[in-house]
C-alpha positions as CSV (number, residue, x, y, z in Angstrom):
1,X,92.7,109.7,80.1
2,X,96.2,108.7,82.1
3,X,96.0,109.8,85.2
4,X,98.4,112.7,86.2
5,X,100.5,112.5,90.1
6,X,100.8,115.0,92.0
7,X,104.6,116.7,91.6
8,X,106.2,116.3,94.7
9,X,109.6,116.8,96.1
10,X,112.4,114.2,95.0
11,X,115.9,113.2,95.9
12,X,118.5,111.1,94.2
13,X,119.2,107.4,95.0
14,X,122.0,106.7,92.1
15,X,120.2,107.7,89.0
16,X,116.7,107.0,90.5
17,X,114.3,109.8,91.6
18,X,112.1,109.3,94.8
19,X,109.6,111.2,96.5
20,X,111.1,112.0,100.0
21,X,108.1,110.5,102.1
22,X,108.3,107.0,101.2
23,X,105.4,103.9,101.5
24,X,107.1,100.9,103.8
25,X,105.1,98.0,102.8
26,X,105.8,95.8,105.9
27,X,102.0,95.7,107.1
28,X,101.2,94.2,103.4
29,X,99.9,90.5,103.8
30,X,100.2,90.5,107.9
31,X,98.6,93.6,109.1
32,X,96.4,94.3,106.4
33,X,95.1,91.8,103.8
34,X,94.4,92.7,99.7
35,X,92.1,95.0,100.1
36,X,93.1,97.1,102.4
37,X,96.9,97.2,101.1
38,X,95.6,99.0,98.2
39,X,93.4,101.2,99.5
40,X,96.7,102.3,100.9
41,X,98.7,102.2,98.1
42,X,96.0,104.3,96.5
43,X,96.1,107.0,98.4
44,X,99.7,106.8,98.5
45,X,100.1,107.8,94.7
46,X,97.4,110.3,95.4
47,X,99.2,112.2,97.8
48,X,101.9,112.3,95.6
49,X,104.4,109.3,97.3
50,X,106.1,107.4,94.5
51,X,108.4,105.3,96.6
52,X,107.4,102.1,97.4
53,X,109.6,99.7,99.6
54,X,109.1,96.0,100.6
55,X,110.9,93.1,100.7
56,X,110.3,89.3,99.8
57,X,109.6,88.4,103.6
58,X,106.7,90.8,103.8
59,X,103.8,89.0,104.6
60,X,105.8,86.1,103.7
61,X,106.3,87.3,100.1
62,X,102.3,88.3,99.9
63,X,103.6,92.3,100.4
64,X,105.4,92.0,96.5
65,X,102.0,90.5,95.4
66,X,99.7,92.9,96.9
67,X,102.1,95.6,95.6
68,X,102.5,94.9,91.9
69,X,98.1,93.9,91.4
70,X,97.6,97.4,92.5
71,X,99.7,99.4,91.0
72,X,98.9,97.6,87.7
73,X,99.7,100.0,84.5
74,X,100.8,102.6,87.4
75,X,103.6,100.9,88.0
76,X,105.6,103.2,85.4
77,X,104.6,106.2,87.6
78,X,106.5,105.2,90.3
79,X,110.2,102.9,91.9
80,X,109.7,100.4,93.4
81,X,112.2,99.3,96.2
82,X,112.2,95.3,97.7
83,X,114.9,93.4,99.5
84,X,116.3,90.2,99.6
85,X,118.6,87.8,101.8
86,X,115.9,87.4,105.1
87,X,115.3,83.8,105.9
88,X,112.0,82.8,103.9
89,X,112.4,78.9,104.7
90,X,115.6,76.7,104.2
91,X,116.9,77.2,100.8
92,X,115.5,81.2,100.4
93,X,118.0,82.5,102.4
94,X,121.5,84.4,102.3
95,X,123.3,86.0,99.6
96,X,124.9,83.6,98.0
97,X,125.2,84.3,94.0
98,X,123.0,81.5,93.1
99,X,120.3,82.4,95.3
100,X,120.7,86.2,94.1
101,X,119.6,85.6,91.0
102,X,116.8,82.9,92.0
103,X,115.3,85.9,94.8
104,X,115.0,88.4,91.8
105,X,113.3,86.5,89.3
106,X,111.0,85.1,92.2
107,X,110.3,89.0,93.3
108,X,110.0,90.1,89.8
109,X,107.1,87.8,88.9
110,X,105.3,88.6,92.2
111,X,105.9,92.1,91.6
112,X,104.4,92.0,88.1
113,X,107.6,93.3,86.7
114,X,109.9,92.8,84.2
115,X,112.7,94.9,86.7
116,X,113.0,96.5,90.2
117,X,114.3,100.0,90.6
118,X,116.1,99.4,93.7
119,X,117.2,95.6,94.7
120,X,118.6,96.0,98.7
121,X,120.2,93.2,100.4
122,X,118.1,93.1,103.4
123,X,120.8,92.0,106.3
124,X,124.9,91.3,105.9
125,X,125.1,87.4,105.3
126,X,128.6,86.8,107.1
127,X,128.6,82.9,105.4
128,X,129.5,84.7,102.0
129,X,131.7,87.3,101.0
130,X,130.4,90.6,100.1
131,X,132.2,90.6,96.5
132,X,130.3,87.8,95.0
133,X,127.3,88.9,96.4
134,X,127.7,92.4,94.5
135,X,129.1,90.3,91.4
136,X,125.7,88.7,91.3
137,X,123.6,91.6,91.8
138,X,126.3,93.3,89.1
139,X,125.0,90.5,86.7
140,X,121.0,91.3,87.2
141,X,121.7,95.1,86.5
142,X,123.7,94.6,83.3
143,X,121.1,92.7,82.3
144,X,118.2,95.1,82.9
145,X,116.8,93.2,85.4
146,X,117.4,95.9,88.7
147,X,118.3,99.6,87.8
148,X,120.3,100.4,91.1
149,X,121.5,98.3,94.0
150,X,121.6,99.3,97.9
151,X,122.1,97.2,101.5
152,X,120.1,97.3,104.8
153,X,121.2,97.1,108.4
154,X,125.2,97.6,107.1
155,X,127.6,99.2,109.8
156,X,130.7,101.5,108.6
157,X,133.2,98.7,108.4
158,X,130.7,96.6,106.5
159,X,130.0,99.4,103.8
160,X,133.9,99.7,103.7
161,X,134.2,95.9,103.1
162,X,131.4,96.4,100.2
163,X,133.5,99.5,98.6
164,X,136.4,97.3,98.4
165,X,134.2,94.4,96.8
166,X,133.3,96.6,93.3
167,X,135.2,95.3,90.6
168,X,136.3,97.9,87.9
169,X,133.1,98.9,86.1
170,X,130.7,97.2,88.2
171,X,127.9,98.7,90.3
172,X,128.1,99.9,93.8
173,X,125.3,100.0,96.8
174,X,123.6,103.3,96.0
175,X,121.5,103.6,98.9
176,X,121.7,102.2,103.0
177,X,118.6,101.5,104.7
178,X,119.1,101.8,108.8
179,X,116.8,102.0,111.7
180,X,117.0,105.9,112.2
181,X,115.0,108.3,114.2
182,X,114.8,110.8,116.9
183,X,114.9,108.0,119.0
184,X,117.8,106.1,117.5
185,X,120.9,108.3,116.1
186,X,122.9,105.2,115.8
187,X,123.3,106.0,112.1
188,X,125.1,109.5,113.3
189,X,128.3,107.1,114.8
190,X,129.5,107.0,111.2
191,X,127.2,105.9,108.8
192,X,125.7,108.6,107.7
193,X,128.6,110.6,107.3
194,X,129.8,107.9,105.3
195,X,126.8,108.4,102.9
196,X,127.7,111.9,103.1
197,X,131.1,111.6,101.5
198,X,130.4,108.8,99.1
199,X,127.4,110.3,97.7
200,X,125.2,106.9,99.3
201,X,121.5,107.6,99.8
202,X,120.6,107.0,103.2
203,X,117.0,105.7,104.1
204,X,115.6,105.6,107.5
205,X,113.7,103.1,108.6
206,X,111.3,103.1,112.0
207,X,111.3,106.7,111.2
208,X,108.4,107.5,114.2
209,X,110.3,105.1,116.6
210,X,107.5,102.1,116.5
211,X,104.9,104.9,117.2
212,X,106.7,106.9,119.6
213,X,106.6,110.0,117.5
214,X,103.0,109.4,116.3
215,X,101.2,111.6,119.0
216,X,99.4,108.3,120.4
217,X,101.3,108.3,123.1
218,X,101.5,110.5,125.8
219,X,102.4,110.6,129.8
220,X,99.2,109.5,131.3
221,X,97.1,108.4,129.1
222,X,96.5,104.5,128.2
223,X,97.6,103.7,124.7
224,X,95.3,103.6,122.3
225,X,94.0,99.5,121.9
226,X,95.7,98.1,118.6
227,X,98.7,100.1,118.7
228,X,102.2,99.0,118.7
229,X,102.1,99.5,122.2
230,X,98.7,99.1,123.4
231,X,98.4,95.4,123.4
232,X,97.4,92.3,120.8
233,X,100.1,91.9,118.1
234,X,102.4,94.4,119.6
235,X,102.3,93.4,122.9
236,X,105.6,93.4,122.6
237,X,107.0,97.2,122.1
238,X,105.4,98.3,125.6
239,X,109.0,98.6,126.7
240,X,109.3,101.9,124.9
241,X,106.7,103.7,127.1
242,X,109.6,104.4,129.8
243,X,109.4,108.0,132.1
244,X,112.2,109.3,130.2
245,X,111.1,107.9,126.5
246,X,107.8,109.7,127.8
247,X,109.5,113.3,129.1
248,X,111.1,113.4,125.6
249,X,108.1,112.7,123.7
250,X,106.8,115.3,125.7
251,X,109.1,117.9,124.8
252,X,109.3,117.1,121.0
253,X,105.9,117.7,120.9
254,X,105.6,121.6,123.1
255,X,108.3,122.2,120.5
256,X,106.1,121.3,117.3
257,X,103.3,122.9,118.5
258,X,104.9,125.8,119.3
259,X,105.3,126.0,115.5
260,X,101.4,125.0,114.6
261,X,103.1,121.8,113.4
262,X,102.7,118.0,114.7
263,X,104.8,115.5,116.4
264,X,104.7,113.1,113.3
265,X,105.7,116.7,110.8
266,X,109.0,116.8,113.1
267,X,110.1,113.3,113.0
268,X,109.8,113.4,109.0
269,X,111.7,117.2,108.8
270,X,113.9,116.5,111.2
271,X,115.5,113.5,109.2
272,X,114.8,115.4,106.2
273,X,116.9,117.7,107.5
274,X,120.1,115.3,106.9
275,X,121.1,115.4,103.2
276,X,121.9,111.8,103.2
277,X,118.4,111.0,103.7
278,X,117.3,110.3,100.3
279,X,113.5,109.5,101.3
280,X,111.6,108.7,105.0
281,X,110.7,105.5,104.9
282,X,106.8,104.6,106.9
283,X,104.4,102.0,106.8
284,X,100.5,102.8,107.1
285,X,97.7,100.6,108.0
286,X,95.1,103.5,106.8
287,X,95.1,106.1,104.0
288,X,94.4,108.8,106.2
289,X,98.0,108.2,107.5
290,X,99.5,107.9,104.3
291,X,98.0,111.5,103.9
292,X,99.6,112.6,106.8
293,X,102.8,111.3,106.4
294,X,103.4,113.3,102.6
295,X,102.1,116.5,104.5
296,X,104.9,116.0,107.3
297,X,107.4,116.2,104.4
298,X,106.5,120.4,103.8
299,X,108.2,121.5,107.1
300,X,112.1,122.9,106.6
301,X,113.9,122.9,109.8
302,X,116.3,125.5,110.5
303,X,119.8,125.2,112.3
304,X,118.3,126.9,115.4
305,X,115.7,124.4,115.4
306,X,117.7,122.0,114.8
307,X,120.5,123.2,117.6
308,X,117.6,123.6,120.0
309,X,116.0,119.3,119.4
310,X,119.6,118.7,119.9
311,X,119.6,120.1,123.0
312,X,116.1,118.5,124.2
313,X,118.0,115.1,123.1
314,X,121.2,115.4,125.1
315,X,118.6,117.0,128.4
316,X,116.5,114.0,128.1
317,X,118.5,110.5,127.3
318,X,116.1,107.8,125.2
């Protein structure tokens, strides 16, 4: 008997339909190895997530193949998201036309595919202009290759540059993926309002601020061994834990639980609450997070709430 998914709340990307709690796939092939991945993946699809997003520089391209072997005949059930145009060695790099079309058949046959719901341009190559890039990725659509196209890490004048770029009849970016949280409201400048008014789907990425937002962290107390922050691999993000990164973390949280809600349910609705936001993209190294994550996805801020996180923003710079 097919197995039956869980109906779950969607939002447009062009003519694609994604759940709005999205899997990142970044931890695929580093963090986690085969096994693990798809224990993830599995209890992704059981919670009802249908959005998967990687990229070919995952795991250095091991992500794409952990992805497609485990969702196997599933992968009708769901859209599948990947980027290209990060550096994978000397000559898998950019987006030049030719190498456009080389990335895409590479990522199809990791994937396991014969085409790729949503093909993002991972980072603006400055070497070539944006109009042959979107003539090539024009090409792999026509040919049924990639159903809808979107860009990653693009500013305002960029995506104008990129409007400008579409020939008559060809496709457009349908979807902008930017680091965006409670944390970092860089997208709010302009971006998103651009989305706004050009009907672009808008996809957060870092949506719980490299942990931040996760509840693991909290004003005296050591973080947790493993974590982003609390040494190893992520040595690196212990920056965050400043006083005032810490005061504000501390108010998010008194005002979830003042609503018998968690830390990690108001960084998901509040970017929810943005209608650009097509789908809140996170990664997961265990399915109980996965879980938690689609839950987070059930909480509808109002415009007090949201007038009143506002106001615990602007009290308390990040």
């Amino acid at each position: 008997m097919a197995r039956v998914l869980p109906v779950v709340q969607t939002r447009k990307i062009g003519s694609l339909d994604v759940s709005v709690v999205g899997l990142g796939c970044n931890n695929f092939g580093w963090g986690l190895d085969e096994v693990a991945s798809a224990n993830v993946i599995a209890a992704a699809l059981d919670a009802g997530i249908t959005f998967f997003d990687t990229a070919d520089i995952y795991g250095q391209t091991k992500s794409e193949e952990y992805l497609g072997r485990a969702l196997g005949a599933r992968r009708k059930d769901v859209v599948i998201a990947t980027k290209f145009g990060s550096e994978l060695d000397e000559t898998r790099k950019g987006a030049r036309p030719e190498y456009v079309r080389r990335a895409a058949e590479d990522s199809l046959r990791r994937l396991g595919t014969d085409y790729i719901d949503l093909y993002q341009l991972h980072r603006p190559d400055p070497a070539v202009p944006i109009a042959e890039t979107l003539g090539a990725l024009d090409e792999l659509v026509k040919a049924g290759n990639v159903r809808e196209i979107g860009c990653s890490n693009f500013t305002i004048e960029q995506l104008a540059e990129a409007k400008a770029g579409v020939k008559a009849g060809a496709v457009r970016f349908e979807s902008v993926q930017n680091e965006y949280s409670l944390f970092h409201r860089e997208p709010e400048a302009g971006v998103l309002d651009v989305c706004a008014r050009e009907g672009i789907g808008f996809l957060p990425y870092f949506p719980l601020a490299n942990g931040l937002l996760t509840g693991k962290y909290r004003r005296g107390q050591a973080a947790p061994a493993g974590t982003r922050v609390g040494g190893g691999a992520y040595l690196n993000f212990q920056h965050l834990l400043t006083e005032q990164n810490l005061d504000l973390v501390e108010k998010f949280t008194a005002f979830a639980e003042s609503r018998n809600h968690t830390l990690l349910e108001l960084a998901f609705a509040w970017l929810l609450a943005h209608r650009p936001v097509s789908s809140v993209i996170a990664g997961a190294t265990k399915p109980e997070q996965v879980q938690a994550n689609a839950r987070a996805a059930g909480w509808v801020l109002s415009d007090a709430d949201l007038a009143e996180i506002d106001a615990l923003s602007q009290a308390t710079p990040a």
